[in-house]
C-alpha positions, 0 to 999 in steps of 0.5 A: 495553475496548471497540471504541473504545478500541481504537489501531486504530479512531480516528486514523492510527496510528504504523507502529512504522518509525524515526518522522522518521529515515532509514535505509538498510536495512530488513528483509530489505534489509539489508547482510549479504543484499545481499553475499552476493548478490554486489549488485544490477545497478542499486542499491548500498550507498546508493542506497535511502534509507527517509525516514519521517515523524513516524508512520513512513510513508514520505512526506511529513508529513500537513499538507502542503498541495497542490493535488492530493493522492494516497494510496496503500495496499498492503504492501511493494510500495506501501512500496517496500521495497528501491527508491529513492522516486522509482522507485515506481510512484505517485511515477511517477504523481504525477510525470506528473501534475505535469507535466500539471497544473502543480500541485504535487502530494503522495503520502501513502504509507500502505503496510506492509510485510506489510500485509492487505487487512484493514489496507488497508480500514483504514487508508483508513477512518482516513485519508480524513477526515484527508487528503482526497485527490482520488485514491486509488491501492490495491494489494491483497495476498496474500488469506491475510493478515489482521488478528486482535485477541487477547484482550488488544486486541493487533493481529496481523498474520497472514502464512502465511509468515512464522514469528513468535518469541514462543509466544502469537503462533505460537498465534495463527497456528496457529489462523488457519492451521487456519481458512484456505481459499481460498474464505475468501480470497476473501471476505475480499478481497470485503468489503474490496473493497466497504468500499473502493467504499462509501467511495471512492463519488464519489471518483477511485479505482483498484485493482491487485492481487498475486495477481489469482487471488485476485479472478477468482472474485469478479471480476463483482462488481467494477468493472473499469474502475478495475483497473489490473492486477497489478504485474508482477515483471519486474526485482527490488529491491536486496533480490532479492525484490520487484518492481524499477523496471522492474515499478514503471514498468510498473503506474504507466503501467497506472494512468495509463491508467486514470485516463485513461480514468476522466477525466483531468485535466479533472474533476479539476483542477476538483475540486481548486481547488473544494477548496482 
């Protein structure tokens, strides 16, 4: 086996989430975790639908056609997990942008749940030829995940907090936990983050970030007038744990005012009918 035969390197791949279906709970946002919360103060029972397309991204399919076209990538903040669609914040952003334009507008969802920035860097290499999008929103994660491919080309997720069952991949992260630092972190995040510039170069791109921490050392290096800051955890989703509608509301408005300030609508309109 080589590089290239590996599922990881050519094409979009399938997300292993429930391909063409719709579910109403997902993980951790499950039935028997809400009530025994007691509820959510916004959402109930069914008020959170997860519609997946034919690889099992949560989004449109990927031949739609639209005059303007947005990807999206992070973990489960960009998945939305535990929130309606439309209350995410680059639904939020594709929303006012076609209110703005008049243009019809389509957001490919590329998020994952427990995604790295390893995936994220990725999966826009794999996606950018393919879709072609004239604005890309990112939203970097926690700088302890990584991506690992055993011995077999097998594809592992390591996340330090997460506890996985079968013994080869609990020694699999045994041993990335003992190779892990912070300062590894760091540059993890940096070669990421400079894959994403190199590849983006040209393109109207903006980034936000989980754990901003994880890049002030490395901050300098990097082009700050397309951060749109953290996703602030001001309300919670139906599951309790992640960043609520109001959170979401807050970073889409973050975002919008990047974009302004990178251009707006003006070159980007232009740039888009050139496209077409």
């Amino acid at each position: 086996m080589s590089l290239r035969d590996l599922p990881t390197t050519s094409g979009l791949p399938p997300t292993g989430y429930p391909a063409g279906q719709e579910v109403a709970w997902l993980f951790n946002d499950n039935l028997e975790n809400y009530r025994r919360r007691g509820g959510h103060p916004i959402y109930g029972e069914n008020d959170v639908i997860y519609r997946f397309n034919s690889l099992g991204y949560r989004c449109p399919e990927f031949d739609v056609e639209a005059d303007i076209r947005i990807v999206t990538v992070g973990c489960s903040f960009v998945l939305g997990h535990a929130l309606p669609q439309p209350a995410l914040f680059h639904e939020l952003f594709a929303e006012r942008l076609r209110r703005e334009s008049a243009k019809k507008v389509v957001v490919w969802n590329l998020g994952m749940c427990g995604a790295s920035n390893d995936y994220i860097s990725r999966l826009l290499y794999l996606a950018m030829p393919r879709l072609d999008p004239q604005i890309v929103l990112i939203n970097f994660t926690h700088g302890a995940r990584r991506e690992y491919l055993s011995v077999q080309g097998r594809l592992i997720n390591y996340n330090p907090t997460y506890q996985p069952v079968d013994g080869v991949t609990r020694e699999i992260f045994n041993h990335l936990a003992a190779l892990s630092s912070p300062f590894d972190d760091q540059l993890n995040f940096f070669k990421n983050y400079k894959a994403m510039e190199f590849l983006l170069a040209g393109r109207r791109w903006l980034f936000s970030h989980i754990t901003p921490q994880d890049f002030e050392p490395v901050a300098a290096h990097l082009d700050l007038s397309r951060y749109a800051g953290p996703l602030p955890a001001v309300d919670r989703a139906r599951d309790g744990v992640h960043p609520g509608p109001e959170s979401h509301r807050r970073l889409a408005e973050r975002y919008w005012e990047k974009f302004t300030e990178l251009g707006g609508l003006s070159p980007l309109s232009q740039t888009a009918l050139e496209k077409r």
